[in-house]
C-alpha positions in Angstrom: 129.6 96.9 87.2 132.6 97.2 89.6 133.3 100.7 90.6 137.5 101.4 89.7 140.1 103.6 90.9 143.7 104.7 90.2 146.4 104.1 92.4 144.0 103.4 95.8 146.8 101.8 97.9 147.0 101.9 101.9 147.4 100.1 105.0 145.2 98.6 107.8 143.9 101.0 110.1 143.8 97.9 112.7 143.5 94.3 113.1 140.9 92.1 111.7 140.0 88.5 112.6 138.7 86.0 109.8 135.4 86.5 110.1 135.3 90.2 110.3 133.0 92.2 107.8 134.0 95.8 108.6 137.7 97.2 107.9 139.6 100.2 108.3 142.4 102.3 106.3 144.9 104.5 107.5 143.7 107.8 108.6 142.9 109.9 105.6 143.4 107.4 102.8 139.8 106.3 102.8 139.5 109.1 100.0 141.9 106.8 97.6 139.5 103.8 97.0 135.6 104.3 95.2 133.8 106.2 96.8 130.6 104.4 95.6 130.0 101.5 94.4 131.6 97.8 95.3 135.2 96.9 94.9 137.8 94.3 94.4 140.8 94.7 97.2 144.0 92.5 98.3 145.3 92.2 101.5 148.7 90.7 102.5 151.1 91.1 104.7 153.1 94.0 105.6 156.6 92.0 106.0 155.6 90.9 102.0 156.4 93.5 99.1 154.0 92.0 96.8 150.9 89.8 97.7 152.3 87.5 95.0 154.9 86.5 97.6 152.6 86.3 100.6 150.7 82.6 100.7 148.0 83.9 102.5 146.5 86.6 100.8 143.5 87.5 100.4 140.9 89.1 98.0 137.6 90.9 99.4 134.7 92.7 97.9 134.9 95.9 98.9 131.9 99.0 99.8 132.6 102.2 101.5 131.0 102.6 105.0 132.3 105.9 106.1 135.5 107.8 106.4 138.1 105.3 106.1 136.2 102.8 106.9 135.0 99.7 104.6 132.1 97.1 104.8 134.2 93.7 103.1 132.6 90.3 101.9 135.6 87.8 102.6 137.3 85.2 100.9 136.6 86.0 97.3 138.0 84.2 93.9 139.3 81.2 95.5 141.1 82.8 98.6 140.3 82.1 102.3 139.7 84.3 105.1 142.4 84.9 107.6 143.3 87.5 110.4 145.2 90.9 110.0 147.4 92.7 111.8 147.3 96.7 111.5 149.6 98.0 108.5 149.3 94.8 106.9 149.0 96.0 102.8 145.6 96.7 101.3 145.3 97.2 97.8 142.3 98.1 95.1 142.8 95.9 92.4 141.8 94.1 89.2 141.4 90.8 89.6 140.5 87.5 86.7 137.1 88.4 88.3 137.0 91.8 87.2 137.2 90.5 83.7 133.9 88.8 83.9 132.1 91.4 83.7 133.6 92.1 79.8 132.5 88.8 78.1 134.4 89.8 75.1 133.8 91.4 71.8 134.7 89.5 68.7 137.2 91.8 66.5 135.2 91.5 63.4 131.2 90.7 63.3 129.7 90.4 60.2 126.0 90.4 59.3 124.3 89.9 55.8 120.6 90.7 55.0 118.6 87.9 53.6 118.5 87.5 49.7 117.0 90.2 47.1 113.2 91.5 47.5 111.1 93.7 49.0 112.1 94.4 52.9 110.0 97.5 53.5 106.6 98.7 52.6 104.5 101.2 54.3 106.3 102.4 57.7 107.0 106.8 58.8 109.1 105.7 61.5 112.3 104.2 62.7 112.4 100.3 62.3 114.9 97.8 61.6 114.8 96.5 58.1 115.7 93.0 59.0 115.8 92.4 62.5 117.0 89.0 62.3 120.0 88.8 60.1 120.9 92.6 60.3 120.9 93.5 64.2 123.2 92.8 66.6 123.2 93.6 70.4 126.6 94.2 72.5 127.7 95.3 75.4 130.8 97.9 74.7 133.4 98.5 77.7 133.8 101.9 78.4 135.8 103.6 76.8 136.0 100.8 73.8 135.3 101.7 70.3 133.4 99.6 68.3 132.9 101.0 64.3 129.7 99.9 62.2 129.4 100.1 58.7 126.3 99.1 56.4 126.1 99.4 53.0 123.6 97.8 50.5 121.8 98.5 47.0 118.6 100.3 47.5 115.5 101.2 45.2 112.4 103.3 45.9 109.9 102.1 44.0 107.5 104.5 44.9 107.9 108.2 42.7 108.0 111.6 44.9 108.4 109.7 48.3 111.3 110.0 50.0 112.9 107.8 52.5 115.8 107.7 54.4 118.2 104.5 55.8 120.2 104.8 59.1 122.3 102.7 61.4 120.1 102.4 64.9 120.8 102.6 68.4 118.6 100.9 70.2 115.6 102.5 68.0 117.1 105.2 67.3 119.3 107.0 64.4 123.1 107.5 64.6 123.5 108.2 60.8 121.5 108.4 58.2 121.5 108.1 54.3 118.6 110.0 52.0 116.7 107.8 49.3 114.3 108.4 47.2 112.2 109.5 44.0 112.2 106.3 42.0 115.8 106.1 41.8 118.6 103.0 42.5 121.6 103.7 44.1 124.1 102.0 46.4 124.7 103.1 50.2 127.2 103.6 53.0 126.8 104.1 56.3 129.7 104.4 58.6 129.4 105.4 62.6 131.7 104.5 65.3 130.1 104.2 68.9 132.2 104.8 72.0 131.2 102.1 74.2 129.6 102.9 77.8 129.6 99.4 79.7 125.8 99.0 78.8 124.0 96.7 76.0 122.8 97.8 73.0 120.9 96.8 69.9 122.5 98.3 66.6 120.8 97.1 63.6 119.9 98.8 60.0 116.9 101.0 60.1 114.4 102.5 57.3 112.0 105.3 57.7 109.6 106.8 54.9 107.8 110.0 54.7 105.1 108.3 53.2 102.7 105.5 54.2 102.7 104.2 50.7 105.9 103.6 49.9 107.6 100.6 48.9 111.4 99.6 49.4 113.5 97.2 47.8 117.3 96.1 49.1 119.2 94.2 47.2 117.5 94.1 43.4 118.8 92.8 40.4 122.3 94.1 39.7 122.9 94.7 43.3 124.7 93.3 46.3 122.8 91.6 49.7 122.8 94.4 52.7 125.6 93.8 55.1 126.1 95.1 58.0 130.0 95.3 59.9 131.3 95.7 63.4 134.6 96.1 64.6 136.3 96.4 67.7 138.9 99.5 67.1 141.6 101.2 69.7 140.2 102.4 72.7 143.1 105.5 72.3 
């Protein structure tokens, strides 16, 4: 993951040639870029106000070194290497390579559990109820929301044992719903997950406080399990 920074804007510290792998700022503004972590840059000209009027700009990969001054892998995204004068423009930057690295999120994914029966029997912790049809892994941008429903008809056909349903997180519970004692009833899980820039599994889970029990989805006079994600504001 590219590190990112607000604002980090400066000038050349001194000249470059075109094969150059170090660079300098000016004095003091090393502070402005990432201080960890690599980086995409633009350099152009200082007699240009923008590098969009300046032919020979280029983008480089950026790490801090020291200070104010930059290790730089050259030429990136399509541009070519060339020589720089000191106070020539420097500037951190996303570029259509940044984007990459977010491969998208469809706004709506829908999953459905396969038709009525039993799914579960026997199990005192966490698993997925159907892995296949009723899991799906993402990788949320930071920052991103992304909510996730899952509702379903449920039946315990075991009397006395309890068992409980919840939306996991790579194994684990985000919300849960309480079922048990013989009865039917419908369910709703809702959780929305604040994305971190890593992947993860959600998927519907089931856990029972008894090895003997036995759990039916979908039974007659019910509705499939489904399972919903959707991308929401990032506000």
């Amino acid at each position: 993951m590219l590190a990112k920074k607000n604002f980090a804007k400066s000038s050349l510290g001194a000249a470059i040639t075109n094969t150059a792998t170090l660079l300098s700022v000016a004095t003091g503004d090393g502070v402005k870029f990432p201080q960890s972590g690599n980086f995409m840059a633009v350099i152009w000209g200082a007699s240009y106000t923008s590098p969009l009027d300046d032919p020979a700009r280029e983008i480089v990969l950026m790490t801090l070194s020291s200070g104010d001054a930059f290790t730089i892998t050259r030429a990136q995204e399509g541009t070519a290497a060339n020589a720089w004068n000191a106070n020539d423009h420097i500037l951190h930057t996303i570029t259509a390579g940044t984007f990459k690295e977010y491969p998208g999120i469809p706004s709506i994914v829908q999953k459905s559990g396969s038709n009525a029966g039993n799914y579960i029997t026997a199990n005192t912790s966490w698993i997925a109820v159907d892995a296949t049809n009723l899991s799906y892994t993402v990788t949320v941008p930071v920052g991103q929301k992304l909510s996730i429903e899952a509702s379903g008809s449920v039946w315990s056909a075991s009397a006395g044992t309890n068992g409980e349903l919840a939306i996991l997180q790579d194994g684990s519970p985000l919300v849960k719903y309480f079922e048990g004692n013989a009865y039917a009833s419908t369910f709703n899980l809702k959780y929305v997950f604040t994305g971190d820039g890593n992947s993860h599994t959600f998927a519907l889970g089931f856990a029972a406080s008894s090895a003997s029990y036995t759990f039916t989805m979908a039974n007659s006079g019910g509705f499939y399990p489904l399972m919903i994600f959707r991308v929401e504001d990032a506000s």
